[in-house]
C-alpha positions in Angstrom: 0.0 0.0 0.0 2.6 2.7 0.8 4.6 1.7 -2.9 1.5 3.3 -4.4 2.1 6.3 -2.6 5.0 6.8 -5.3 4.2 5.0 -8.4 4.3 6.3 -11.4 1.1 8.7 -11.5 2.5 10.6 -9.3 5.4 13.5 -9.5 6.1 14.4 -5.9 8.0 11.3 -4.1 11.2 10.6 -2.1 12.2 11.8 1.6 12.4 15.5 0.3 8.8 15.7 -1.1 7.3 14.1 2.1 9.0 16.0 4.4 8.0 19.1 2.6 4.7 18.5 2.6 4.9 17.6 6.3 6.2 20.8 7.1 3.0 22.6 5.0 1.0 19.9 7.3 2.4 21.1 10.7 2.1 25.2 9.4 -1.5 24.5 8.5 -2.8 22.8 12.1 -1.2 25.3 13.5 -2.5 28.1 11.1 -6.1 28.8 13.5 -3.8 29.1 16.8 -2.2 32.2 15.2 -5.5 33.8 13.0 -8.7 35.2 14.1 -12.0 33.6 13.8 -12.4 35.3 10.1 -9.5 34.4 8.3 -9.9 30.7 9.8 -13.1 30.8 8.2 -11.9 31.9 4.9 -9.3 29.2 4.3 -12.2 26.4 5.5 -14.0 28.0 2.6 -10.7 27.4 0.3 -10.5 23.9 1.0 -14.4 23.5 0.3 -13.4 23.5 -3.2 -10.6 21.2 -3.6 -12.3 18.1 -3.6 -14.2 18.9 -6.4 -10.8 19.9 -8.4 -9.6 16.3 -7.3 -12.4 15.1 -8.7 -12.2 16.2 -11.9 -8.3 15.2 -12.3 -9.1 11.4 -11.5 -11.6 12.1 -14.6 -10.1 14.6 -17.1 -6.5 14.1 -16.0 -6.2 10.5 -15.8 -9.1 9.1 -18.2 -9.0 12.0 -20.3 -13.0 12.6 -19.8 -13.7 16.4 -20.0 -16.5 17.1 -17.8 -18.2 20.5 -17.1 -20.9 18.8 -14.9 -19.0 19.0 -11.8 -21.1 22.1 -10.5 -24.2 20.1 -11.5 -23.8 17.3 -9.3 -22.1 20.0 -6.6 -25.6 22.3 -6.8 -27.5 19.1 -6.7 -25.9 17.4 -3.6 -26.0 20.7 -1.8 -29.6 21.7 -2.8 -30.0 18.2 -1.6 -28.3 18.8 2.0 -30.4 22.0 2.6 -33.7 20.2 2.0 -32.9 17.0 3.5 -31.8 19.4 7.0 -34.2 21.7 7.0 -37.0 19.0 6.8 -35.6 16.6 9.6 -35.4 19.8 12.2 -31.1 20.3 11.4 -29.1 19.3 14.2 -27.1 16.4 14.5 -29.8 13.7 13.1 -30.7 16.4 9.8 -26.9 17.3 9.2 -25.7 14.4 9.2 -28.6 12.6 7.2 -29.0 15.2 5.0 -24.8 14.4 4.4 -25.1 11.4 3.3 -28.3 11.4 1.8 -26.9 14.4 -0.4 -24.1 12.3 -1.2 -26.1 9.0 -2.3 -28.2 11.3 -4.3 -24.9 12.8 -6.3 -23.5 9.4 -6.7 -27.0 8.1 -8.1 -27.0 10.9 -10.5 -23.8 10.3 -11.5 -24.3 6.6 -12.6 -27.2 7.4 -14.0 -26.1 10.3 -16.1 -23.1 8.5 -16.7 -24.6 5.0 -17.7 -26.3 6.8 -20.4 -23.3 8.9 -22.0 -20.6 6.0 -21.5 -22.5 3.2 -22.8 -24.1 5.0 -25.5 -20.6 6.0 -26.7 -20.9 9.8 -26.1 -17.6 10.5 -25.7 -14.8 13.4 -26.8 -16.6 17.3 -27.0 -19.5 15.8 -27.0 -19.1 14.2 -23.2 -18.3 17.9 -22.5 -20.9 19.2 -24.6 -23.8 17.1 -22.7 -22.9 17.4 -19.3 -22.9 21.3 -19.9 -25.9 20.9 -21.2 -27.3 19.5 -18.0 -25.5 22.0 -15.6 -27.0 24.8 -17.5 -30.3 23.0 -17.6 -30.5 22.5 -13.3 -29.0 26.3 -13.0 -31.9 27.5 -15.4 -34.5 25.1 -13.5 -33.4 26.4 -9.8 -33.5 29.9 -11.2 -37.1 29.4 -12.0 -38.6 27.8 -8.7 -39.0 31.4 -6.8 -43.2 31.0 -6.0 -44.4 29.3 -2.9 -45.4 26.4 -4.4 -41.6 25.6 -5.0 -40.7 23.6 -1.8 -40.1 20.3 -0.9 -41.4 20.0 2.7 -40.9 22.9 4.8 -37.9 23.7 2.1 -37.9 26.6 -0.2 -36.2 26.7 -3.0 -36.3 30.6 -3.8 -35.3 31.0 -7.2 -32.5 33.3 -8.0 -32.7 34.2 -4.0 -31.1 30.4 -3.4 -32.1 28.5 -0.2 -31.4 29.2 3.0 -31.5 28.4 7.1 -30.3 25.3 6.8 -28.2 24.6 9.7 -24.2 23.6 9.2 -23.0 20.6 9.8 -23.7 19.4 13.8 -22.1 16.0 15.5 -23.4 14.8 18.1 -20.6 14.6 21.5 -20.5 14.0 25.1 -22.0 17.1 27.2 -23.8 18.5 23.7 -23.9 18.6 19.9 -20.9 20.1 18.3 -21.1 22.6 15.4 -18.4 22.6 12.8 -17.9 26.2 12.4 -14.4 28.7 12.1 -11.8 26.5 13.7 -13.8 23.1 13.9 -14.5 23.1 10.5 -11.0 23.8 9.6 -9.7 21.4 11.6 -12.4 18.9 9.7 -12.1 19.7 5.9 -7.9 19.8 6.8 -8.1 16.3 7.8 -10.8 15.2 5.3 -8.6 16.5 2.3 -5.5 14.7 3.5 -7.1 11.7 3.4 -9.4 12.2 0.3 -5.6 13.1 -1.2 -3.6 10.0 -0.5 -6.6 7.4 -1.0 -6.5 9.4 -4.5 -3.2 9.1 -4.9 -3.1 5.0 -4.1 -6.0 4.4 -6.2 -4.2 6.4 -9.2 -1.2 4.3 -9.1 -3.0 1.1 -8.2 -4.0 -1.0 -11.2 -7.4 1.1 -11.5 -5.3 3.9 -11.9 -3.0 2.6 -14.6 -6.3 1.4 -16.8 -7.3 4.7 -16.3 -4.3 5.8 -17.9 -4.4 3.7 -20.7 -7.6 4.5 -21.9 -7.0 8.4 -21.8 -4.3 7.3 -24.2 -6.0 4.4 -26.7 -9.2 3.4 -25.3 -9.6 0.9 -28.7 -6.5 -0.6 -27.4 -7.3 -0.8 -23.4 -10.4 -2.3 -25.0 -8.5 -4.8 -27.4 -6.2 -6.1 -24.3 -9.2 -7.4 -22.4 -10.4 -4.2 -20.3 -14.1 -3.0 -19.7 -13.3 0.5 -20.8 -16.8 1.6 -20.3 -17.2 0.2 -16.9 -13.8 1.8 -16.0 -15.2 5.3 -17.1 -17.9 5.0 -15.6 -16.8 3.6 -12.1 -14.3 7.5 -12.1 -17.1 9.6 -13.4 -19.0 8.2 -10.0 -16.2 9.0 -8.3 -15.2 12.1 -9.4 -19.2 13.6 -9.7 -19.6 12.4 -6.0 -16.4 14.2 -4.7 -18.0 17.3 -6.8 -21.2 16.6 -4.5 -19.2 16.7 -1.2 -18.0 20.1 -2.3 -21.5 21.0 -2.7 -22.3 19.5 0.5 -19.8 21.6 2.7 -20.0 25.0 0.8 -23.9 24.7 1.7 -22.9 24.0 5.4 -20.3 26.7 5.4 -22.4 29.9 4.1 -25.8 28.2 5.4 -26.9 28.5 2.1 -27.0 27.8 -1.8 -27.9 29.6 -4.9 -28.2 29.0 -8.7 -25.3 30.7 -9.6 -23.2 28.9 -8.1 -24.2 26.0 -10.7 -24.4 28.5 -13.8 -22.0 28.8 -16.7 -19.0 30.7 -14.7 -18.7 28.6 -11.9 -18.6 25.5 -14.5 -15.9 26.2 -16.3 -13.8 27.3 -12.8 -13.1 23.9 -12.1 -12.0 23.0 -15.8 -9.4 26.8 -15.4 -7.9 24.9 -11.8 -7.0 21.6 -12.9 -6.0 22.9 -16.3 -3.4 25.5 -14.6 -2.5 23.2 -12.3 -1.6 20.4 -14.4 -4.5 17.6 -14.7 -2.5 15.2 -14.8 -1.6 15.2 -11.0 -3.3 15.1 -8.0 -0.4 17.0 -5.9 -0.5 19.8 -8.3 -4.2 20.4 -8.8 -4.6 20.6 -5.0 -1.7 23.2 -5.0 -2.6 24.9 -7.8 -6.2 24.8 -6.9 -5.7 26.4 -3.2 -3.5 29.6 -4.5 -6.1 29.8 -7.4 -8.8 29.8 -5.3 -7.1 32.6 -2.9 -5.9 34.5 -5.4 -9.5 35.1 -6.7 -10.8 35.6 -3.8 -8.2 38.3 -3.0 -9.0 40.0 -6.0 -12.9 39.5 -6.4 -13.0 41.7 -3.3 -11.9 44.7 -5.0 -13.5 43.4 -8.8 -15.2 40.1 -9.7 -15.5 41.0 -13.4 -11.8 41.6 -13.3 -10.9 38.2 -11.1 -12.9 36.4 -14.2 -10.8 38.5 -16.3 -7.9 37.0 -15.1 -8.8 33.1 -15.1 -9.8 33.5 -18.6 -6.7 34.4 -19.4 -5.2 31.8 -17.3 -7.2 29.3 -18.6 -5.6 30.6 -22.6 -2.0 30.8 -21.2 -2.0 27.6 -19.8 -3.4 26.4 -23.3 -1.5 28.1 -25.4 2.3 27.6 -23.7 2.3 25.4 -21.0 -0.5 22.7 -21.7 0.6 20.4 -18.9 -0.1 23.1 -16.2 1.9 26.1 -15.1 2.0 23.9 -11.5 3.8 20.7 -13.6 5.4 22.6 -15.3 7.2 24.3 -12.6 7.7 21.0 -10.4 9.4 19.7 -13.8 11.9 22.6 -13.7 12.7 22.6 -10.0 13.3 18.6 -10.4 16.3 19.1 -13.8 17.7 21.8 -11.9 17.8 20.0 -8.6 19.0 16.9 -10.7 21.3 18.8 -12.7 23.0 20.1 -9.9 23.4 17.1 -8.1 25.1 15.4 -10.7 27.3 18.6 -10.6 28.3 17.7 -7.3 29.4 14.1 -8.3 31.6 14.6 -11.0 34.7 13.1 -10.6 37.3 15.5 -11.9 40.1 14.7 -14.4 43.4 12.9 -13.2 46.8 15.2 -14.1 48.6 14.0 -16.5 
C-alpha cells in the first residue's frame, strides 16, 4: 500500500517531497492558533473546493474525460443537503442525514447520467458538450422555482434568491452537539482532504489507476487487451461527480446557504481553469494549484469580480496556449532538472593530471 504512494502517476516522491509536505502539514494545524475567527473561516472556505478539483483530475486528467458537470452534481448534492436538513429539524440527526443522503443522491445521478453517456458511446466534445448541457439545464431550472409552491417540505427553494437556514454541519458529542464552524471546521475539511488526497493518490497508481491511464491514451486498445473500458469510465465519473457533490455538501454547510449561480455557466468552467493550470495530470499539483487559485480570486474579487474572471480566462488561454501540462507541472518539472542537474554537478569526478 505505501509503494503506491509513489508510483508512477504521481510526481512528488522521495524523503524530500514528504517531508516538505509535512512541514505545509504542521504550518496548517497550526494556522487557526495564530489567525482570528475570520481568516480561519476563509481558508475552511478554500478547502471546500478542492475536492471537487480532485475530482475532476481522477476524470479529465487520468481518463482523459472532459467534464463540465462537476457544479451540476455540486448544486444538486447541496440543494439536496439544505432540503434534507431543514425538513428533519437540522441538528445532529438532519446534518448528518442530510450528508449522506446528499451524497447518495450525487453518486445516483452520476451513474445514471453517466450509464447513459458512457455506454451510449458519447464521448470526446461531446461528453463535455452534454454534461454542460445538463449543468446549465439545473442552473436555469433552480432559477425558476422562486413562487411558494416551489418547496419540498418545509424547504424553499427561492429562485435566484437560493435556499437558506439550513443549519451547518452538527455531531453529536459528550456534554452537547458540536457545530463545525471557524476552527472546527478547519480542523475537519484539513483532515478530510488529506485523506481524500492520499486514498486518491493510491487508487491512481493502483491497477485502477494505470487502466485509467491507458484508456486516456487508446481506449480501442485498453479495449482490445481485455479491459471493460466503459465500466472503467464510468466507475471515475462516480467518483469524481460524488467528490463534486461533497464540495457541494460543505459550501452549503459553510455559508448556510445555496444559490443558482453557483451551478451557472462561470462557476462550471472554474473547475476546468484549476486543474488545467494546475496540471491535470496530477493530484499533488491540482490541489496546489487549486488552493492559491482559489485565494488569489478571492483576494482580488473583493476589490473586482468582473476583473478576477478577467484574469482566469486568461489563465485558462495561457495555460493552453504555452504550458498545456499546467503552469504547476510545469514548474515542479523545472525545479526537479535543476535540482538533478546540480546534483550530478556535485558528483563529477574531476580529471586525473597528466
Amino acid at each position: 500500500m505505501l509503494k503506491l504512494l509513489e508510483g508512477p502517476q504521481a510526481i512528488g516522491r522521495g524523503p524530500l517531497f514528504w517531508s516538505s509536505a509535512a512541514v505545509v502539514l504542521v504550518a496548517a494545524l497550526a494556522y487557526p492558533l495564530f489567525a482570528d475567527a475570520y481568516d480561519v473561516g476563509n481558508f475552511a472556505y478554500f478547502f471546500v473546493w478542492i475536492f471537487m478539483a480532485l475530482g475532476l483530475c481522477m476524470m479529465w486528467g487520468l481518463c482523459g474525460m472532459l467534464s463540465f458537470g462537476q457544479t451540476f452534481f455540486f448544486g444538486l448534492a447541496g440543494y439536496g443537503y439544505g432540503v434534507i436538513a431543514t425538513d428533519l429539524g437540522n441538528g445532529p440527526f438532519g446534518t448528518l442525514t442530510g450528508l449522506a443522503g446528499a451524497l447518495l443522491l450525487a453518486a445516483v445521478a452520476a451513474a445514471l447520467l453517466g450509464y447513459f453517456m458512457i455506454y451510449g458511446r458519447i464521448s470526446g466534445v461531446f461528453f463535455g458538450i452534454v454534461t454542460l448541457s445538463v449543468t446549465l439545464a439545473l442552473a436555469y431550472f433552480l432559477g425558476q422555482t422562486a413562487g411558494p409552491e416551489w418547496a419540498i417540505g418545509e424547504a424553499r427553494l427561492n429562485g435566484f434568491n437560493g435556499m437558506q437556514g439550513m443549519d451547518p454541519l452538527t455531531v453529536p458529542w459528550p456534554g452537547g452537539a458540536v457545530t463545525l464552524e471557524e476552527s472546527r471546521l478547519y480542523y475537519v475539511l484539513l483532515a478530510g482532504l488529506v485523506i481524500t488526497y492520499l486514498l486518491l493518490r493510491i487508487l491512481a497508481n493502483s491497477r485502477f489507476g494505470n487502466v485509467l491511464v491507458a484508456i486516456r491514451e487508446d481506449a480501442q486498445r485498453a479495449e482490445l487487451l481485455g479491459y471493460d473500458v466503459r465500466r472503467y469510465q464510468l466507475g471515475v465519473f462516480v467518483l469524481g461527480s460524488t467528490l463534486a457533490g461533497l464540495s457541494g455538501i460543505l459550501y452549503t454547510s459553510w455559508g448556510q446557504f445555496i444559490t443558482p449561480s453557483s451551478i451557472g455557466l462561470p462557476a462550471a468552467a472554474m473547475p476546468i481553469i484549476w486543474v488545467a493550470f494546475s496540471g491535470r495530470s496530477d493530484l499533488t499539483a491540482t490541489l496546489i494549484g487549486t488552493f492559491f487559485l482559489l485565494f488569489g480570486f478571492q483576494t482580488l474579487t473583493v476589490y473586482s469580480q468582473d476583473a478576477a474572471l478577467v484574469l482566469m480566462g486568461t489563465l485558462l488561454m495561457a495555460t493552453v496556449m504555452f504550458v498545456p501540462r499546467g503552469f504547476v507541472v510545469g514548474l515542479g518539472g523545472l525545479i526537479t532538472r535543476v535540482s538533478l542537474h546540480r546534483h550530478q554537478k556535485t558528483r563529477r569526478v574531476p580529471p586525473r593530471e597528466a
